[in-house]
C-alpha positions in Angstrom: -10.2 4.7 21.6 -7.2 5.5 19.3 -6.3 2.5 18.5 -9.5 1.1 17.8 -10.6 4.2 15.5 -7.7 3.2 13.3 -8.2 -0.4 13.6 -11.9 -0.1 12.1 -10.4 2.3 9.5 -7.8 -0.6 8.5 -10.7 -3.4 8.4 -12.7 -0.9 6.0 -9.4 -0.8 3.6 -9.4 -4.7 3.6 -12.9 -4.7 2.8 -11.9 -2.5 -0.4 -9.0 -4.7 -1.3 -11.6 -7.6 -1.2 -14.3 -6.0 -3.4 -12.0 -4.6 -5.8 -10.3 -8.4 -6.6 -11.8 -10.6 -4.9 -10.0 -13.4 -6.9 -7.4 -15.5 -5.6 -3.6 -14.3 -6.7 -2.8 -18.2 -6.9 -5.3 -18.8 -9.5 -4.3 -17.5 -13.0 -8.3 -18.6 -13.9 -9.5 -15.4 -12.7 -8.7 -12.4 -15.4 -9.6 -7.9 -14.5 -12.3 -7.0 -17.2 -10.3 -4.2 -18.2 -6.6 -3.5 -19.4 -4.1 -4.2 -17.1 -2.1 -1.1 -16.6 2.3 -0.9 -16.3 1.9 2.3 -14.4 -1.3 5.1 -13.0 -1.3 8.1 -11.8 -3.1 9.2 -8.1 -3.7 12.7 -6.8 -4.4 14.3 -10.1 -1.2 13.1 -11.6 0.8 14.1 -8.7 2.0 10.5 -7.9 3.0 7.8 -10.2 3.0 4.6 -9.1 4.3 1.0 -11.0 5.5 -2.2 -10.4 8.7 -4.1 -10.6 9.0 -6.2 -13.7 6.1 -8.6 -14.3 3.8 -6.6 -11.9 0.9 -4.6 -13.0 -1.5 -2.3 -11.4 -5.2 -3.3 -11.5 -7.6 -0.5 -12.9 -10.5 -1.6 -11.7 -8.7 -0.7 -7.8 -8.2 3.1 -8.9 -9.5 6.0 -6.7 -8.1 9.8 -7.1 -9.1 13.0 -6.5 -7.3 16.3 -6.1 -5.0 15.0 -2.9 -6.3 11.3 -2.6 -5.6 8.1 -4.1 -5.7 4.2 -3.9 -4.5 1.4 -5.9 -2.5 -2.4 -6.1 -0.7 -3.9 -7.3 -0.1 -7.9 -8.4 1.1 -10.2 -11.1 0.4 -9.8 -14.2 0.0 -13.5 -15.5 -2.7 -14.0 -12.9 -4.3 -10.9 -13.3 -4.5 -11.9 -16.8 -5.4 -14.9 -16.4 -2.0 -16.3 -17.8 -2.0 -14.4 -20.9 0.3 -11.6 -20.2 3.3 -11.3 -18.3 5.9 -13.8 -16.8 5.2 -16.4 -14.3 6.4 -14.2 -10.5 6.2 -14.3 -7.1 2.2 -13.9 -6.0 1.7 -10.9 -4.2 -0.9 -8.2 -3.2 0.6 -4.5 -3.1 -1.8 -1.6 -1.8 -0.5 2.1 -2.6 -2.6 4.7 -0.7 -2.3 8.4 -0.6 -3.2 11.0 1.1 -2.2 15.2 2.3 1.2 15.3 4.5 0.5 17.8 7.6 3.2 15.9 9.5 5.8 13.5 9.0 5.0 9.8 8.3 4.5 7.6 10.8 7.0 5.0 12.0 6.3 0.5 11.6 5.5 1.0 15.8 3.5 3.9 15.2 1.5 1.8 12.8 1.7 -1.7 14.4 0.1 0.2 17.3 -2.8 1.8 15.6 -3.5 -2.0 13.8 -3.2 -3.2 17.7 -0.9 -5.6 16.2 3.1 -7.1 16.9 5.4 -5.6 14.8 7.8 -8.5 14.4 10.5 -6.7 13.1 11.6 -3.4 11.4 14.2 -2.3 8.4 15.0 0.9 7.7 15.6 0.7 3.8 16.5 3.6 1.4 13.4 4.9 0.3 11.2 4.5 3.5 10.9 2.5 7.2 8.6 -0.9 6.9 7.9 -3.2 9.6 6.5 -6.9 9.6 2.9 -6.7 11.1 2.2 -9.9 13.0 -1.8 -10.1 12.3 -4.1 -8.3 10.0 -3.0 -9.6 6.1 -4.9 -12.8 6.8 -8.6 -11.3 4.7 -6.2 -9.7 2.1 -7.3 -12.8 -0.3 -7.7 -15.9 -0.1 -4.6 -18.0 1.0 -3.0 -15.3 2.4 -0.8 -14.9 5.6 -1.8 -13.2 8.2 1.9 -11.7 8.4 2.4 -8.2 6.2 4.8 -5.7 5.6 3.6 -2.1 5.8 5.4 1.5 5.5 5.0 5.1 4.7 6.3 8.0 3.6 6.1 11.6 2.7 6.6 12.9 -0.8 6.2 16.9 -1.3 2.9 17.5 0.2 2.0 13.8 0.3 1.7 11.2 2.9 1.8 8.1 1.1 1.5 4.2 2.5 2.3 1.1 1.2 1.1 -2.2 2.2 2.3 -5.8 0.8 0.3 -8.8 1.4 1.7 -12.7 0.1 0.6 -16.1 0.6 1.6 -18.2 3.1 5.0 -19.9 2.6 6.1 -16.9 0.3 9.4 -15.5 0.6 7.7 -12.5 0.0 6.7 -12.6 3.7 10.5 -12.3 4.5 13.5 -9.8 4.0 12.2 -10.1 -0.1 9.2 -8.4 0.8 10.5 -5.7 2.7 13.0 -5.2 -0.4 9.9 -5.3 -2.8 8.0 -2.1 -1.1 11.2 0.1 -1.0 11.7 -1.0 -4.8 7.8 0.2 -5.5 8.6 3.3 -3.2 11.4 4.1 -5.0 9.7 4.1 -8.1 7.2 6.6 -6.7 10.1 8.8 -5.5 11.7 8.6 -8.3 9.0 9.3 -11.2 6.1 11.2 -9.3 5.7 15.3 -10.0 5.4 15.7 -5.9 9.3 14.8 -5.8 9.8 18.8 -6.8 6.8 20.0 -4.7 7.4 21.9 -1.7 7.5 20.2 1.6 3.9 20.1 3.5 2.9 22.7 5.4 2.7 21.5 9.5 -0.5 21.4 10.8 -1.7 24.4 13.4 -4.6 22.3 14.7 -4.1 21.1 18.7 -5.1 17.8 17.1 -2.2 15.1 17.8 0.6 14.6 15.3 0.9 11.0 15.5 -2.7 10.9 15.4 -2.7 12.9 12.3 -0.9 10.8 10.4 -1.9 7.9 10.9 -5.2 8.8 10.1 -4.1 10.1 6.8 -3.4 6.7 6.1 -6.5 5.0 7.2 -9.3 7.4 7.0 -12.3 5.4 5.6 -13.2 7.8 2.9 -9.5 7.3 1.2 -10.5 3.5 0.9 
C-alpha cells in the first residue's frame, strides 16, 4: 500500500511535467509563450532555484505558496525556439519543494516508493542521487526511461530534484548525476532557507520515512 500511494503520487507529477511542456526538448520548433526566466523563486522567496549556463527555468511550470513549490528546468535554445541561448545538452530538470519534518530521504528510500531498480547511487557534495531504472520514460517525448533523482533538506525545507534526458544522452550517465548537485548547489548556495533554522521533527506516530517521502510526492505539490 506504501509503495503504491507514492507510486500514483509520482505518475500525477509526470502528468504535470507533461501538461506544463508538452513539447519535445529535441525540437527547437516549439517556443514557452512567456519569458524564459535565468532564475525563480519557490516558497515565497524562500528558495531560489537556476540553471547551469545555457539552462533556463520555464514560467509557465511555476507553482508556490507559503512552504510549496514546483518548477524545471531545460535548454534555453529549445525553449526558445532557437532564438536564445547556446546550443546544450537536452534535458528535463524538475525542482519540487516542500516542509522538512524529517530528514530527506535516501536514492533506496526513493527507488522503493517509485517500485523501481535503483541502478546505482553517488553521494555528491550537495545531496545523495541515484539512477532510477524505470519511470522517466512519459517525461517527454524521446525520453529514457532511466532518471536521476535526489533530495535534500535546506532550513525548514525538504527539497527534490529530478533529471530526465533522452535516450543516448550522457546526461543519463555520471554527467547527469554531476548536473543535479550543480543545480543543488545553486539552491544551497543562493536560497534565504540556507540561514533558516533547522526543521522542527515531527511529533506525529506517523512514519518518518513515510513522511518524507510523501513531502516529495504529495499530489497537491504537483
Amino acid at each position: 500500500m506504501f509503495a503504491a500511494l507514492f507510486g500514483a503520487a509520482y505518475l500525477a507529477g509526470c502528468d504535470d511535467i507533461k501538461t506544463a511542456g508538452s513539447m519535445s526538448l529535441l525540437d527547437t520548433a516549439s517556443t514557452t509563450a512567456t519569458p524564459l526566466l535565468s532564475s525563480a523563486d519557490l516558497a515565497r522567496g524562500q528558495i531560489l532555484i537556476s540553471g547551469p549556463d545555457g539552462y533556463c527555468i520555464d514560467p509557465a511550470t511555476l507553482r508556490s505558496n507559503t512552504n510549496r513549490g514546483f518548477a524545471t528546468l531545460a535548454s534555453c535554445n529549445i525553449l526558445s525556439g532557437g532564438t536564445d541561448g547556446p546550443l546544450v545538452e537536452p534535458v528535463l530538470v524538475t525542482v519540487t519543494v516542500n516542509r522538512a519534518t524529517t530528514g530527506a530521504p535516501t536514492p533506496a528510500d526513493l527507488a522503493a516508493a517509485l517500485q523501481t531498480e535503483l541502478l546505482q547511487s553517488r553521494e555528491l557534495s550537495a545531496l545523495a542521487v541515484g539512477q532510477m531504472a524505470t519511470g522517466g520514460a512519459t517525461a517527454f517525448e524521446g525520453s529514457d526511461p532511466r532518471h536521476w533523482r535526489g533530495a535534500f533538506v535546506l532550513g525548514p525545507h525538504l527539497i527534490g530534484v529530478t533529471l530526465y534526458a533522452p535516450k543516448g544522452s550522457p546526461l543519463l550517465g555520471a554527467q547527469g548525476a554531476a548536473f543535479l548537485n550543480t543545480v543543488s548547489s545553486r539552491i544551497r548556495a543562493n536560497s534565504p532557507a540556507s540561514s533558516s533554522g533547522i526543521a522542527e521533527q515531527s511529533q506525529s506516530k506517523t512514519d518518518p520515512l513515510e513522511a518524507r517521502l510523501g513531502r516529495l510526492f504529495e499530489r497537491r505539490d504537483l
